[in-house]
VEXBAMI-667142 format. One line per 8 residues: number of its first residue (from 1); their letters; for each residue x, y negated, z negated of C-alpha. Coordinates in steps of 0.2 Angstrom, whole numbers. Layout:
BEGIN
NUM> A> X/Y/Z ~ ...
//
This chain:
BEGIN
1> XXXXXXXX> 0/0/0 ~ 7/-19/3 ~ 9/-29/-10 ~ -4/-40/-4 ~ -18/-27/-7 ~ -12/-23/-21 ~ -13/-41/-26 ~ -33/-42/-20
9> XXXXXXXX> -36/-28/-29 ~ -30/-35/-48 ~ -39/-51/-45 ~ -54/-39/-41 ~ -53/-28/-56 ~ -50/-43/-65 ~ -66/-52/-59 ~ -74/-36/-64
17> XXXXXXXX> -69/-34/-82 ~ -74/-50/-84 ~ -91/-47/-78 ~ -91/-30/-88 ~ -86/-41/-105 ~ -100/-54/-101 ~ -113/-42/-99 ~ -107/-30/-116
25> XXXXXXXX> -108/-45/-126 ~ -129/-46/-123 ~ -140/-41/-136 ~ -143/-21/-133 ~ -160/-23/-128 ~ -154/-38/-114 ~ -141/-27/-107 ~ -144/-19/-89
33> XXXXXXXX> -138/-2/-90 ~ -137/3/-73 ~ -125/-13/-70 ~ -116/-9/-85 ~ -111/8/-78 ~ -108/2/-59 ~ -95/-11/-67 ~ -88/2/-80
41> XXXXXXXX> -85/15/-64 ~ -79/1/-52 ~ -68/-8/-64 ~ -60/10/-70 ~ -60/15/-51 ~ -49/-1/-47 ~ -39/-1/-63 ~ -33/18/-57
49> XXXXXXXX> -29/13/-40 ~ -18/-3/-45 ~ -12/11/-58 ~ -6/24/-45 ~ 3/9/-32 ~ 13/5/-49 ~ 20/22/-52 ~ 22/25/-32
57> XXXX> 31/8/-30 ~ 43/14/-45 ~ 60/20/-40 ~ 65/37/-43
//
């Protein structure tokens, strides 16, 4: 992957923690579940992608 991508995709991930801490700080009852989980999977999905282009880039 180029470093460029890699670059998208933090600011992504980031963008989508943010909304993921926004959205768990609602009252229980205010909380939209369905969201909840699409941002848990896509926030963990991009956090193992920028994950696995780390350890790749990584010289061995």
């Amino acid at each position: 992957m180029s470093k460029d991508v890699i670059v998208i995709v933090a600011i992504v991930s980031a963008v989508i923690w943010i909304a993921v801490s926004r959205e768990a700080v609602k009252p229980s009852k205010e909380i939209n579940w369905r969201k909840m989980i699409t941002l848990l999977f896509a926030g963990s999905l991009s956090a193992l992608v920028i994950t696995i282009s780390l350890f790749q880039s990584l010289p061995f």
